[in-house]
mmCIF file of the N, C-alpha and C atoms, coordinates in Angstrom:
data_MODEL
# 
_entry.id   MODEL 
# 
loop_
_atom_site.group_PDB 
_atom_site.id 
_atom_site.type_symbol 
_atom_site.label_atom_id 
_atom_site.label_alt_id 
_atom_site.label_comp_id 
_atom_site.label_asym_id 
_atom_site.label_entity_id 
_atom_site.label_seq_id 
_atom_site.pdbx_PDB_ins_code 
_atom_site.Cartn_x 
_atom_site.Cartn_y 
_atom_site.Cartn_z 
_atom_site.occupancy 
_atom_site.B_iso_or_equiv 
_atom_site.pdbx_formal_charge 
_atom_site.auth_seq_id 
_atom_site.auth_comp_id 
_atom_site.auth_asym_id 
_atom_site.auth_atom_id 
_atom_site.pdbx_PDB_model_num 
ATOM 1   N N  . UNK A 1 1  ? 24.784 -29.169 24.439  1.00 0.00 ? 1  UNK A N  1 
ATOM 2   C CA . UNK A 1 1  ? 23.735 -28.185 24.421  1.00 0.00 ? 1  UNK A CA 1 
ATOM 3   C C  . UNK A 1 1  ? 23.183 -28.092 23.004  1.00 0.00 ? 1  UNK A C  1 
ATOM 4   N N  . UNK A 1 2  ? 21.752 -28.113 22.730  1.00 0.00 ? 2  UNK A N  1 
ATOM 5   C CA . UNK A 1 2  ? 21.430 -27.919 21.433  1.00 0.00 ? 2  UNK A CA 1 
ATOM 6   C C  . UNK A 1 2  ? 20.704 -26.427 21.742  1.00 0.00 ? 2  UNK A C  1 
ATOM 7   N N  . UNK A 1 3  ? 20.659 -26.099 20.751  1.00 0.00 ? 3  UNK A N  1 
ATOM 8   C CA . UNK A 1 3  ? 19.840 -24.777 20.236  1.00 0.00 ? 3  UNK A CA 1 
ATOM 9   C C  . UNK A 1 3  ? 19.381 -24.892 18.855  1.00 0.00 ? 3  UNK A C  1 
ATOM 10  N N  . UNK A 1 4  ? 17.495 -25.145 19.066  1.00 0.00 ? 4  UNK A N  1 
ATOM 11  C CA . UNK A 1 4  ? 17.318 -24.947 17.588  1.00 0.00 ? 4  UNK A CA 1 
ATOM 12  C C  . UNK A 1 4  ? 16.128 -23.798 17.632  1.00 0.00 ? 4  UNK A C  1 
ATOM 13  N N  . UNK A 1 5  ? 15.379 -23.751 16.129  1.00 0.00 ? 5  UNK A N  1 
ATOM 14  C CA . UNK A 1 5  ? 14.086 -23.055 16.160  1.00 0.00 ? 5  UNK A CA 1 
ATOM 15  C C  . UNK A 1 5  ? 13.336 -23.252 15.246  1.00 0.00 ? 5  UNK A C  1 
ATOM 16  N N  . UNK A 1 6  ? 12.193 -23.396 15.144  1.00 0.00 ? 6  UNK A N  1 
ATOM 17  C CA . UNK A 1 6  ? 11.340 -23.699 14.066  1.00 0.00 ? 6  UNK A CA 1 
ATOM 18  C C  . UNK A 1 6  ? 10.959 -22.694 12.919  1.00 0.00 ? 6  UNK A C  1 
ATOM 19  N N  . UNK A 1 7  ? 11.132 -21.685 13.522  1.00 0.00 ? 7  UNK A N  1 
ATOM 20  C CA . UNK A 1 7  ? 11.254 -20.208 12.464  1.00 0.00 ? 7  UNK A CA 1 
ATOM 21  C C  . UNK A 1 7  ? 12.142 -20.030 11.989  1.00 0.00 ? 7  UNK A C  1 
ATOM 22  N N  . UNK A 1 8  ? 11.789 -19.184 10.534  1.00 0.00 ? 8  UNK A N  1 
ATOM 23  C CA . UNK A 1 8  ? 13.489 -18.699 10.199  1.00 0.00 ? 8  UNK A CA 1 
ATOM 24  C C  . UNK A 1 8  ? 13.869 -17.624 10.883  1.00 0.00 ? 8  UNK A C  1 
ATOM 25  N N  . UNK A 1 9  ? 15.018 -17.348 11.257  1.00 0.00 ? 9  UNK A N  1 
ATOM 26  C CA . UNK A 1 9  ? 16.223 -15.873 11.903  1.00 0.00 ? 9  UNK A CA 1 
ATOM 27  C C  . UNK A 1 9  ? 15.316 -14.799 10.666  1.00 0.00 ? 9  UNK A C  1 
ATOM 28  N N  . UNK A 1 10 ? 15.243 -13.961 10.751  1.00 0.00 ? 10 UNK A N  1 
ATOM 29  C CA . UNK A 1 10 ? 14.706 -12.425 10.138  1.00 0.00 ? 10 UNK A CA 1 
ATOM 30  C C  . UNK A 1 10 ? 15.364 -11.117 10.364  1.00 0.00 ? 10 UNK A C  1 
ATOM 31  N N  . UNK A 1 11 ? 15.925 -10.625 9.688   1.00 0.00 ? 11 UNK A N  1 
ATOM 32  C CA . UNK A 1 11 ? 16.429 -9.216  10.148  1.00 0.00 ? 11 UNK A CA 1 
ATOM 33  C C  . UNK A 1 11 ? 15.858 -8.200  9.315   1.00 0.00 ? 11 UNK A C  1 
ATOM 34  N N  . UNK A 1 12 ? 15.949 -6.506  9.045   1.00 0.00 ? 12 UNK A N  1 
ATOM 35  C CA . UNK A 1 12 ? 15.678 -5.907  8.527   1.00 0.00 ? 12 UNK A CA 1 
ATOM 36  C C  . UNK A 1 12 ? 16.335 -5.363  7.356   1.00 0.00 ? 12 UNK A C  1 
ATOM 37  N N  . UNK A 1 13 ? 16.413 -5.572  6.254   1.00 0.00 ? 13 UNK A N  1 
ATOM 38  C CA . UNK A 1 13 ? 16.648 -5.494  5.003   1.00 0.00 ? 13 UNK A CA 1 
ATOM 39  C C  . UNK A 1 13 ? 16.080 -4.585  4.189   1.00 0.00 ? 13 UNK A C  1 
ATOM 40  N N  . UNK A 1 14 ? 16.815 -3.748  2.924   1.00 0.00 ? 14 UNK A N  1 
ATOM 41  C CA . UNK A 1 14 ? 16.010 -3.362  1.762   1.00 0.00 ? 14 UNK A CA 1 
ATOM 42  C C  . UNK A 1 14 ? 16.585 -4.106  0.605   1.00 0.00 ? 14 UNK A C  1 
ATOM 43  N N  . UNK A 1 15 ? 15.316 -4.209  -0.258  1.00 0.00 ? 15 UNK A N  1 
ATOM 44  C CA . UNK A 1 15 ? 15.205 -4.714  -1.311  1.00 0.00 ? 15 UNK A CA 1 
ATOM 45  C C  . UNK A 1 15 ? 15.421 -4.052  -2.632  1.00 0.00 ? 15 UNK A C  1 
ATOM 46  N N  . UNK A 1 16 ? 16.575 -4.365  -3.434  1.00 0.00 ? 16 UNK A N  1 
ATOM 47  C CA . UNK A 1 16 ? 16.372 -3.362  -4.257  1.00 0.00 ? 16 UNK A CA 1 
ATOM 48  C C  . UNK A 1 16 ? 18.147 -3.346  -4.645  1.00 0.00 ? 16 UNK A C  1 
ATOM 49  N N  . UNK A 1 17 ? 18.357 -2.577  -5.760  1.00 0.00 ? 17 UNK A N  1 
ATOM 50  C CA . UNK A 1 17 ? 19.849 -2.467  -6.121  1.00 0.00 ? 17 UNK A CA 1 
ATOM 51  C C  . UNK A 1 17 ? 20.567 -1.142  -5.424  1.00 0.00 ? 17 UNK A C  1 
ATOM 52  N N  . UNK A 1 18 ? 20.328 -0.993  -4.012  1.00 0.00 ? 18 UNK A N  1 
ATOM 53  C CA . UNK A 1 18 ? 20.944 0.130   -3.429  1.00 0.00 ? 18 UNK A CA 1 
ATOM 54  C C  . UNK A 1 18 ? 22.358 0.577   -3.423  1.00 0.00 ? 18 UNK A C  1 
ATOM 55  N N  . UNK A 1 19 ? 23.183 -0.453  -3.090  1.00 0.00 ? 19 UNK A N  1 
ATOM 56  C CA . UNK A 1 19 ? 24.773 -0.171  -2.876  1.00 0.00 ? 19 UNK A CA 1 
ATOM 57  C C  . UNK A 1 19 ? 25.578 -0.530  -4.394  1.00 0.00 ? 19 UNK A C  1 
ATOM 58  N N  . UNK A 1 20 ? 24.741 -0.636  -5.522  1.00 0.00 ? 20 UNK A N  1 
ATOM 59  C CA . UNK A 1 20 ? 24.964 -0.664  -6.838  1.00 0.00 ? 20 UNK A CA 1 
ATOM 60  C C  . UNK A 1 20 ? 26.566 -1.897  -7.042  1.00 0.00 ? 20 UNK A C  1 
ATOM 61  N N  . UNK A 1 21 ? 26.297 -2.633  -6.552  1.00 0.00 ? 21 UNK A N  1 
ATOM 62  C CA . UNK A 1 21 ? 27.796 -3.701  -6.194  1.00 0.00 ? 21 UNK A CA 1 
ATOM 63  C C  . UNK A 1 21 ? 27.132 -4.868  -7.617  1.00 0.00 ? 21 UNK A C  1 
ATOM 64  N N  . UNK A 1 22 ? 26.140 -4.809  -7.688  1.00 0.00 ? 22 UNK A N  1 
ATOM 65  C CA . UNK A 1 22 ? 25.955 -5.616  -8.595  1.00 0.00 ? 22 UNK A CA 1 
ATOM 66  C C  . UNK A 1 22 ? 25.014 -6.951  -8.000  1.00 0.00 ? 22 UNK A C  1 
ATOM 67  N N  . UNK A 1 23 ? 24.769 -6.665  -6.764  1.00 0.00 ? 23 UNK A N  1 
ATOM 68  C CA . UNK A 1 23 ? 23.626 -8.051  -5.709  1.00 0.00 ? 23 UNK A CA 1 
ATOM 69  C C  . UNK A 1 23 ? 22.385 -7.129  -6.051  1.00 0.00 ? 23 UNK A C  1 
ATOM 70  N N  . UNK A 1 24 ? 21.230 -7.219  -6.425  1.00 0.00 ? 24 UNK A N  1 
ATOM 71  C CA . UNK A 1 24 ? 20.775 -6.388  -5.932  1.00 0.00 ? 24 UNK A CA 1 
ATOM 72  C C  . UNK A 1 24 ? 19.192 -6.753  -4.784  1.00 0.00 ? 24 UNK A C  1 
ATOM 73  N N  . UNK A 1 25 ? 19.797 -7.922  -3.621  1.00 0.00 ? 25 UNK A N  1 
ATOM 74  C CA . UNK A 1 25 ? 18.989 -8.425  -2.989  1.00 0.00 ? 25 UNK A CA 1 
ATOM 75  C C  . UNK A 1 25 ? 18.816 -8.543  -1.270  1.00 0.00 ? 25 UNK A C  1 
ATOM 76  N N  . UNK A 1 26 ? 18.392 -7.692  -0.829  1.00 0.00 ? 26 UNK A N  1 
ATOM 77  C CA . UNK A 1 26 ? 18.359 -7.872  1.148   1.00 0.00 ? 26 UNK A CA 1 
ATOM 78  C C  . UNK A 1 26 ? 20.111 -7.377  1.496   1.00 0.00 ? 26 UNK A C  1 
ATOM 79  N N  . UNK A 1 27 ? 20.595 -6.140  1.237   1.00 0.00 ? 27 UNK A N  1 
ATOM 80  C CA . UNK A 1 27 ? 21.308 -5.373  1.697   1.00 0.00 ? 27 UNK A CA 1 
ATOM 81  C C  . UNK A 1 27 ? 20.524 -4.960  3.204   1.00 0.00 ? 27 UNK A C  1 
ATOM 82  N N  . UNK A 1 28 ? 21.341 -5.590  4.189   1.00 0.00 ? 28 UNK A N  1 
ATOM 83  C CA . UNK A 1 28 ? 20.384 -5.075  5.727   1.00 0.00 ? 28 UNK A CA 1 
ATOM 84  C C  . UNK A 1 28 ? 21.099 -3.491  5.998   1.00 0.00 ? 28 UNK A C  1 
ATOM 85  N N  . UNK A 1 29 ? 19.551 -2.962  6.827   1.00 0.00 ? 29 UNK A N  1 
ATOM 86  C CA . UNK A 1 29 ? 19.771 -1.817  6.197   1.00 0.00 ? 29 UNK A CA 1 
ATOM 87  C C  . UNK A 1 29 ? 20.380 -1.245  7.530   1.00 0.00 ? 29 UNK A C  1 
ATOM 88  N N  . UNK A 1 30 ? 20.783 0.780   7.634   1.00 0.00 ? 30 UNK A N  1 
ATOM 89  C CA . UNK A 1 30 ? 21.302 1.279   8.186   1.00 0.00 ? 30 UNK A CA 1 
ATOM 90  C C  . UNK A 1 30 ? 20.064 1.969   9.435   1.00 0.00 ? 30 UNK A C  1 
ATOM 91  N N  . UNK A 1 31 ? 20.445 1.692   11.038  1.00 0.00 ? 31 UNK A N  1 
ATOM 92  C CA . UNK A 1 31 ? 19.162 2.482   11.331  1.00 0.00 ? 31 UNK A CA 1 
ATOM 93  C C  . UNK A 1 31 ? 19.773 3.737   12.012  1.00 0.00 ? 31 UNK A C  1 
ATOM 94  N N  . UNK A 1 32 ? 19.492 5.042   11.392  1.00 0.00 ? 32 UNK A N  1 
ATOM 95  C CA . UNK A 1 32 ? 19.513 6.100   11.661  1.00 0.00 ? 32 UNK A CA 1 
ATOM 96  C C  . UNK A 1 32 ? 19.312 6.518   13.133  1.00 0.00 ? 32 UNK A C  1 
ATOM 97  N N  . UNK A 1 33 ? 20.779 7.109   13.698  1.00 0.00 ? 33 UNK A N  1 
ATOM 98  C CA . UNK A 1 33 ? 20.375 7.599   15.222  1.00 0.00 ? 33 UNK A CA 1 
ATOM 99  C C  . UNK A 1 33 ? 19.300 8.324   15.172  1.00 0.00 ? 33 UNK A C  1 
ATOM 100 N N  . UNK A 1 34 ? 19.304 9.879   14.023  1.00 0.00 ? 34 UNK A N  1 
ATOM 101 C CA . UNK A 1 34 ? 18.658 10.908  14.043  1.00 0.00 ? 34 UNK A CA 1 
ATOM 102 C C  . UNK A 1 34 ? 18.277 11.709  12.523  1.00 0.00 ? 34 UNK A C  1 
ATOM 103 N N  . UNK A 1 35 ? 18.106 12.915  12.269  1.00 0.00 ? 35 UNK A N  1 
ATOM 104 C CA . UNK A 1 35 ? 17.580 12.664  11.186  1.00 0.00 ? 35 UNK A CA 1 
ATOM 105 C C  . UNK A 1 35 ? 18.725 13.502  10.595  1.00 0.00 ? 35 UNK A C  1 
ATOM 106 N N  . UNK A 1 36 ? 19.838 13.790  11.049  1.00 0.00 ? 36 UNK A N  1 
ATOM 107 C CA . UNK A 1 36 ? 21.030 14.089  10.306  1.00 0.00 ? 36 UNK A CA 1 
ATOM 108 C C  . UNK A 1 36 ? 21.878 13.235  9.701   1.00 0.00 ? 36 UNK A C  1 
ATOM 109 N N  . UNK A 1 37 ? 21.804 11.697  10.518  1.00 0.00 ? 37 UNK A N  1 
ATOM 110 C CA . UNK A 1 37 ? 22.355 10.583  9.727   1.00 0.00 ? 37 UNK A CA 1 
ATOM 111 C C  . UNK A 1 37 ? 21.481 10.076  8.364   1.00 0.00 ? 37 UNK A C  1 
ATOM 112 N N  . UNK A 1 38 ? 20.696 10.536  7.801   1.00 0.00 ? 38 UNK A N  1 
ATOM 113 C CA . UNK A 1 38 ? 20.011 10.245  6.735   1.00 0.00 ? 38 UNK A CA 1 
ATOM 114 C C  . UNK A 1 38 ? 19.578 11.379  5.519   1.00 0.00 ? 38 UNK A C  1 
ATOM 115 N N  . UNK A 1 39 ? 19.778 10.919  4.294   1.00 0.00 ? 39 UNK A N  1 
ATOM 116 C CA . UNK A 1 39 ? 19.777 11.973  3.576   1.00 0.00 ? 39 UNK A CA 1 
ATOM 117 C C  . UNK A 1 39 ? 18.561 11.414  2.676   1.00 0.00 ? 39 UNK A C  1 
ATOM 118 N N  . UNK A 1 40 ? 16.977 12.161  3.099   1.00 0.00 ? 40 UNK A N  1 
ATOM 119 C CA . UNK A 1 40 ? 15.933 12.296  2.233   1.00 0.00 ? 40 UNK A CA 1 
ATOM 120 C C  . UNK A 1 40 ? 15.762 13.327  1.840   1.00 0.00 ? 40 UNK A C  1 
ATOM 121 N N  . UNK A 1 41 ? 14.874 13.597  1.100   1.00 0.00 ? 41 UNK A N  1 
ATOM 122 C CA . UNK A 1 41 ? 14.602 14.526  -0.205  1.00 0.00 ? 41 UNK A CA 1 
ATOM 123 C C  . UNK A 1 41 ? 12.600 14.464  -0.104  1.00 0.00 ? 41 UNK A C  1 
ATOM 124 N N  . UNK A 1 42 ? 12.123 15.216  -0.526  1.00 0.00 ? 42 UNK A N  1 
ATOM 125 C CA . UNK A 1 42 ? 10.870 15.193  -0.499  1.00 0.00 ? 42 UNK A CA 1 
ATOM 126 C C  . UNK A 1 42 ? 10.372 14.719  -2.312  1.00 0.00 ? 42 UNK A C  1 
ATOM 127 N N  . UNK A 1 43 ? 9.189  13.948  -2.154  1.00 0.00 ? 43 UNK A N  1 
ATOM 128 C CA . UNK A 1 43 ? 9.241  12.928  -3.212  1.00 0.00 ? 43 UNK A CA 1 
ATOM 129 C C  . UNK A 1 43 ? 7.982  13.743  -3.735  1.00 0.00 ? 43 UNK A C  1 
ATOM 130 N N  . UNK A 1 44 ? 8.261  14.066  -4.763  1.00 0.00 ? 44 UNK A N  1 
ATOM 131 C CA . UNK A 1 44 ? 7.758  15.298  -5.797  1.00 0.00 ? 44 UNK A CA 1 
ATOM 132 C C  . UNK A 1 44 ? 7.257  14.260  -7.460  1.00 0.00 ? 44 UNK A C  1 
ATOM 133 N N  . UNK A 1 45 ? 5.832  14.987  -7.399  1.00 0.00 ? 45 UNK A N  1 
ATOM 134 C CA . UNK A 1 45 ? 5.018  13.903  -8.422  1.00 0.00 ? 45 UNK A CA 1 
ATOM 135 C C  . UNK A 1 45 ? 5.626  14.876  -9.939  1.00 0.00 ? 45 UNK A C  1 
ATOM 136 N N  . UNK A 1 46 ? 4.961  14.026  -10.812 1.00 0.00 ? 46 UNK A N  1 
ATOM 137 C CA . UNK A 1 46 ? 5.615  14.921  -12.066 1.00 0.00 ? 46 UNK A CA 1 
ATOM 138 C C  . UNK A 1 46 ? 5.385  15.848  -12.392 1.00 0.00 ? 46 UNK A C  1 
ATOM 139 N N  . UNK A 1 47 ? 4.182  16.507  -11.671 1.00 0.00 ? 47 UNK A N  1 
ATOM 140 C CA . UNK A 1 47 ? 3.613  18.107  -12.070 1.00 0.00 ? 47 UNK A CA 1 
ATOM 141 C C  . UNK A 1 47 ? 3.817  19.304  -11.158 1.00 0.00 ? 47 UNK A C  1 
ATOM 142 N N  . UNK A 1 48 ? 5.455  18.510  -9.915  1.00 0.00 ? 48 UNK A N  1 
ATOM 143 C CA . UNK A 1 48 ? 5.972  19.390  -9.276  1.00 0.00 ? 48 UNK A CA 1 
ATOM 144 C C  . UNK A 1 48 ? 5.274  19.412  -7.672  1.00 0.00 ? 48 UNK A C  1 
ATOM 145 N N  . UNK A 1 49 ? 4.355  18.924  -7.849  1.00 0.00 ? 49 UNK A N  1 
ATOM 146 C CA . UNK A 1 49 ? 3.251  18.523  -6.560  1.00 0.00 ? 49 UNK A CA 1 
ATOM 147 C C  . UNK A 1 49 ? 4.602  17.486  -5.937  1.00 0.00 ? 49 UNK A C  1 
ATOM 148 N N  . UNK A 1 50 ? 4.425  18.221  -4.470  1.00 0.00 ? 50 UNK A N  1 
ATOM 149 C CA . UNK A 1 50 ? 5.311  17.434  -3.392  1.00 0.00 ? 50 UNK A CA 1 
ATOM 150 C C  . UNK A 1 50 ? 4.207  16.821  -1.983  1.00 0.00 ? 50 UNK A C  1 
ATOM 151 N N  . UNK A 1 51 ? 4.871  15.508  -2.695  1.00 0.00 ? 51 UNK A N  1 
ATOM 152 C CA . UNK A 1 51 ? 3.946  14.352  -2.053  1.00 0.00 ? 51 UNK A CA 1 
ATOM 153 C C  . UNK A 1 51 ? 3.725  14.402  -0.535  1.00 0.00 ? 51 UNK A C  1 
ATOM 154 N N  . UNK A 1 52 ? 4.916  14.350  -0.283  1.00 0.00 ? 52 UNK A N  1 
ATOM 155 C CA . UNK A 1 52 ? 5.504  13.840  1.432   1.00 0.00 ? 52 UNK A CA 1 
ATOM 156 C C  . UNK A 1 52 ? 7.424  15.044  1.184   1.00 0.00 ? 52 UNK A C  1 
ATOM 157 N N  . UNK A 1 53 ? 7.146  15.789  2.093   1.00 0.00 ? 53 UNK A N  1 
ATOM 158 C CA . UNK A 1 53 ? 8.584  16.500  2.945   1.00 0.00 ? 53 UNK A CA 1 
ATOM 159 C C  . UNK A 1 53 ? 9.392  15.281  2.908   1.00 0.00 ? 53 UNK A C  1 
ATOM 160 N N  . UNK A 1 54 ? 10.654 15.767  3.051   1.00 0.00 ? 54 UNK A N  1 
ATOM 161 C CA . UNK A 1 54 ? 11.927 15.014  3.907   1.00 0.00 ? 54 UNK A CA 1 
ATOM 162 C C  . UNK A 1 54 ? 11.364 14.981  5.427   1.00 0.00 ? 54 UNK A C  1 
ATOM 163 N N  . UNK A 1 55 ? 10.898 15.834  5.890   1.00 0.00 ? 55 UNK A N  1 
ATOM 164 C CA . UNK A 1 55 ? 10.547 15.961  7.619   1.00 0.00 ? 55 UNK A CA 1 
ATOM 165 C C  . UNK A 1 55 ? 9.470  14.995  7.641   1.00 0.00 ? 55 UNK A C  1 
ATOM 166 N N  . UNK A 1 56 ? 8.152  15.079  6.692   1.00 0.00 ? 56 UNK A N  1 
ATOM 167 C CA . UNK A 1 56 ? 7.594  13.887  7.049   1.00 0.00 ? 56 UNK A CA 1 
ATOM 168 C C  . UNK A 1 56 ? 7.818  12.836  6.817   1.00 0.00 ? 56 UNK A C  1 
ATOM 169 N N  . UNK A 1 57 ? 8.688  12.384  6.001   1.00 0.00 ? 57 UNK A N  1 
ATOM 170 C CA . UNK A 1 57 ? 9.284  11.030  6.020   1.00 0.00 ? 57 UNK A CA 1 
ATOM 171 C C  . UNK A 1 57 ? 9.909  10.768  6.966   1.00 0.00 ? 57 UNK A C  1 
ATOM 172 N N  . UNK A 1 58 ? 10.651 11.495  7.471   1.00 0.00 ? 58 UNK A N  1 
ATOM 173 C CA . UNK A 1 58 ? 11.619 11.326  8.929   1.00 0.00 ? 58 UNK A CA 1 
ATOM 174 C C  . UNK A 1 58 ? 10.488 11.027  10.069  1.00 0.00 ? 58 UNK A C  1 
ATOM 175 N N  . UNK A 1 59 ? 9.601  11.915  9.763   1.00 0.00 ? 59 UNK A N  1 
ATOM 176 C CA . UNK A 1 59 ? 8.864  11.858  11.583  1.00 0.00 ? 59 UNK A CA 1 
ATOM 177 C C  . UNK A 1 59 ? 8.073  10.161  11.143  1.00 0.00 ? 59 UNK A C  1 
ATOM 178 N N  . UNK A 1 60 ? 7.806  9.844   9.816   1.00 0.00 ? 60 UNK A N  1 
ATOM 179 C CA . UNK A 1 60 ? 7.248  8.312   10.135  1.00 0.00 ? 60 UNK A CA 1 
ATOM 180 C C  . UNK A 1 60 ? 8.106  7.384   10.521  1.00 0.00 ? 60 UNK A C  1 
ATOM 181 N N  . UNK A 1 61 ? 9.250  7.341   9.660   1.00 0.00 ? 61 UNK A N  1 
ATOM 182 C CA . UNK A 1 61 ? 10.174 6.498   9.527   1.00 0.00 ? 61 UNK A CA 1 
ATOM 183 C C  . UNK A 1 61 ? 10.397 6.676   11.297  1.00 0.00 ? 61 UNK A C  1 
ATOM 184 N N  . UNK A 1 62 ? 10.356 7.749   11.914  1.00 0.00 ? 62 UNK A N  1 
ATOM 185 C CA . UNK A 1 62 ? 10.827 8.054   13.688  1.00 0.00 ? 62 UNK A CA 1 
ATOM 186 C C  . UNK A 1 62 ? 10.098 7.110   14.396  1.00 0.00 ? 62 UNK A C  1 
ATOM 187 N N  . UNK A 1 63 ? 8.684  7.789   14.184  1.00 0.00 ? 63 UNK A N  1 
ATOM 188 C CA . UNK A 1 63 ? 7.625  6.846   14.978  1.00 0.00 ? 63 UNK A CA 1 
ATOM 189 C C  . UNK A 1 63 ? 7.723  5.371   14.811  1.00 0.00 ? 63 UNK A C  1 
ATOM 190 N N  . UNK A 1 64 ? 8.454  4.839   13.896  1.00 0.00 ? 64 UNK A N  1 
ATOM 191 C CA . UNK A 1 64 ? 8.176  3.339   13.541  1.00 0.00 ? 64 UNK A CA 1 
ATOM 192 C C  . UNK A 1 64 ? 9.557  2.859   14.103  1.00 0.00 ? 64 UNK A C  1 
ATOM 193 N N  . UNK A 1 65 ? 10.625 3.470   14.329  1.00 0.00 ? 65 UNK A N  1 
ATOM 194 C CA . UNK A 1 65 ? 11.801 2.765   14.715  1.00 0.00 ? 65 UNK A CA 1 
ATOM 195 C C  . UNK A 1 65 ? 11.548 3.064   16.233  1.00 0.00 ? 65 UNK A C  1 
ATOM 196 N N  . UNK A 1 66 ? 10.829 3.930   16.706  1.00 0.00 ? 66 UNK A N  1 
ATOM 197 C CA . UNK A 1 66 ? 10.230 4.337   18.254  1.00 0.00 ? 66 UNK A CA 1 
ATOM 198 C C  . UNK A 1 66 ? 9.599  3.222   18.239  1.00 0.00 ? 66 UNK A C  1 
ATOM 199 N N  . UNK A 1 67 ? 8.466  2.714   17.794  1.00 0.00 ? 67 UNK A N  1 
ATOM 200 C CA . UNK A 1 67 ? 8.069  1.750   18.508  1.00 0.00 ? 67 UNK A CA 1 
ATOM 201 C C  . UNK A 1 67 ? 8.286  0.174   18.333  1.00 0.00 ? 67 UNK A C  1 
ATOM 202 N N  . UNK A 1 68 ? 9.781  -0.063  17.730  1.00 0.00 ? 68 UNK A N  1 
ATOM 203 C CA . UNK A 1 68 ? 10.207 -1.478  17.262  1.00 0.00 ? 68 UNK A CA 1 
ATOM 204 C C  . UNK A 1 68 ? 11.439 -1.250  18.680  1.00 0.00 ? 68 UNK A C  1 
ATOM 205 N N  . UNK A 1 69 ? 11.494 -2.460  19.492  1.00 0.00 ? 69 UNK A N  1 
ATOM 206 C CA . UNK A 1 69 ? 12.374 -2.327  20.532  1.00 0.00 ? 69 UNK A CA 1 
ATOM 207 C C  . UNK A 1 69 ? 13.740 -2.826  19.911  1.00 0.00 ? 69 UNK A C  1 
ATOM 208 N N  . UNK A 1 70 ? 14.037 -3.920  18.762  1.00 0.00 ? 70 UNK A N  1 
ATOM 209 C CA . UNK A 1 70 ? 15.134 -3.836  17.932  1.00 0.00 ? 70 UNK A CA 1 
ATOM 210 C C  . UNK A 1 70 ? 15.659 -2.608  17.460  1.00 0.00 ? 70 UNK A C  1 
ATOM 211 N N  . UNK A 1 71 ? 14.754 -1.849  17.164  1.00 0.00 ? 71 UNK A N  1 
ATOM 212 C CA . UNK A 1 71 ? 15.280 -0.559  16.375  1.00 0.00 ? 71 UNK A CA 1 
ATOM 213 C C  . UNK A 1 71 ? 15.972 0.848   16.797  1.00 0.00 ? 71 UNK A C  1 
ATOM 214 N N  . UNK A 1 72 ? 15.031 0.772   17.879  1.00 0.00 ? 72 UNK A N  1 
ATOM 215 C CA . UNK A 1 72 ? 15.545 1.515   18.776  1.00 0.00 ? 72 UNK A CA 1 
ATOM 216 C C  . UNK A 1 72 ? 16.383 1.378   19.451  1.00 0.00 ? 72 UNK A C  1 
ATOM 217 N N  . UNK A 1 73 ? 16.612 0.018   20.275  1.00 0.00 ? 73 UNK A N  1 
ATOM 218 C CA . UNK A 1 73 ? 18.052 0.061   20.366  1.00 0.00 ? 73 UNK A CA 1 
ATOM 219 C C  . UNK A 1 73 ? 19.271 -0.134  19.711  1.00 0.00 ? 73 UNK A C  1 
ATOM 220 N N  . UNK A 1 74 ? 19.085 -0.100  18.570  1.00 0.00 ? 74 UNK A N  1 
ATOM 221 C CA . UNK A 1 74 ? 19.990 0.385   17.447  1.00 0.00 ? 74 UNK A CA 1 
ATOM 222 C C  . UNK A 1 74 ? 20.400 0.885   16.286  1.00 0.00 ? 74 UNK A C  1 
ATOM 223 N N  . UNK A 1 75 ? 20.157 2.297   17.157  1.00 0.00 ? 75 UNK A N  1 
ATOM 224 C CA . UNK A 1 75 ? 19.997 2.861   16.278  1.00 0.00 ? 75 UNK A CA 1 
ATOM 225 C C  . UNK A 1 75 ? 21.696 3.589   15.806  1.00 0.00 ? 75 UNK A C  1 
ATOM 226 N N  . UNK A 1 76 ? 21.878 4.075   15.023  1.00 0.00 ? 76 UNK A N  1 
ATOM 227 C CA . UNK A 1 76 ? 23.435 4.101   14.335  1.00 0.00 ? 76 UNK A CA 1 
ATOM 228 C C  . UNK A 1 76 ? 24.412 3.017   14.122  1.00 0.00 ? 76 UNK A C  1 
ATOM 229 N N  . UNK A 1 77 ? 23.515 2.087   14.007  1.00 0.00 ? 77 UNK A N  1 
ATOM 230 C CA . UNK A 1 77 ? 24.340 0.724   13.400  1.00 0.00 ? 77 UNK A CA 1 
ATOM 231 C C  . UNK A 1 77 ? 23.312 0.094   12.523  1.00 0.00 ? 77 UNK A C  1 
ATOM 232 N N  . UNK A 1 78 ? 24.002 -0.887  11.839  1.00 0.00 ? 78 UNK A N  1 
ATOM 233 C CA . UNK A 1 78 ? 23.123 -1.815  10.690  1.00 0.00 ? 78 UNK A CA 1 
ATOM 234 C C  . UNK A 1 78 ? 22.521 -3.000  11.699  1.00 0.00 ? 78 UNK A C  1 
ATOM 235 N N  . UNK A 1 79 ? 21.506 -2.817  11.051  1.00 0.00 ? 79 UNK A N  1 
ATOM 236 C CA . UNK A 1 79 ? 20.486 -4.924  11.379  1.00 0.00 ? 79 UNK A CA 1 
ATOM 237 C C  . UNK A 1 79 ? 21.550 -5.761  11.224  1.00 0.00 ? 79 UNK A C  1 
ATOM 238 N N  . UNK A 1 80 ? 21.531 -6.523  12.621  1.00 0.00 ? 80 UNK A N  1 
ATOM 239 C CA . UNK A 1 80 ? 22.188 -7.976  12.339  1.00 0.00 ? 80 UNK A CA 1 
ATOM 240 C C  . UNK A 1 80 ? 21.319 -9.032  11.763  1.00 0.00 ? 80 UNK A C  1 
ATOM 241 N N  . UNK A 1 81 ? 22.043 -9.846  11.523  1.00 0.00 ? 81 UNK A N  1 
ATOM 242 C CA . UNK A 1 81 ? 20.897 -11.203 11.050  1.00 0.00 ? 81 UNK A CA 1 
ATOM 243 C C  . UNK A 1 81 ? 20.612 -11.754 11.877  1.00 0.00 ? 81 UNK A C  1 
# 
């Protein structure tokens, strides 16, 4: 039996030095059942002006894992590769 594909495999990742281990490259990320498994903060400009809530970050970040059928169904576990 072969199995191949002409694309590369893709999963969902952040970019960036998050888990401070010293990689700081495509840590796949965590997808939140709900918005108690996640700890945002509302992102506040330097003159105290608050950009975006924690709630509205949640309700986008919601709508977008609502309409990814990967995401949604898994949600409280990490992206596989």
């Amino acid at each position: 039996m072969y199995n191949g594909t002409s694309r590369s495999p893709f999963s969902f990742v952040y970019q960036g030095y998050l888990n401070r281990y010293g990689y700081s490259r495509n840590d796949l990320i965590y997808i939140p059942r709900n918005i108690s498994a996640i700890n945002l903060k509302d992102i506040t400009a330097n003159d105290g002006f608050i950009e975006q809530t924690a709630t509205e970050q949640w309700e986008a970040l919601n709508t977008y894992i609502e309409s990814n059928n990967y995401l949604k169904n898994n949600r409280g576990g990490y992206a596989k590769t």
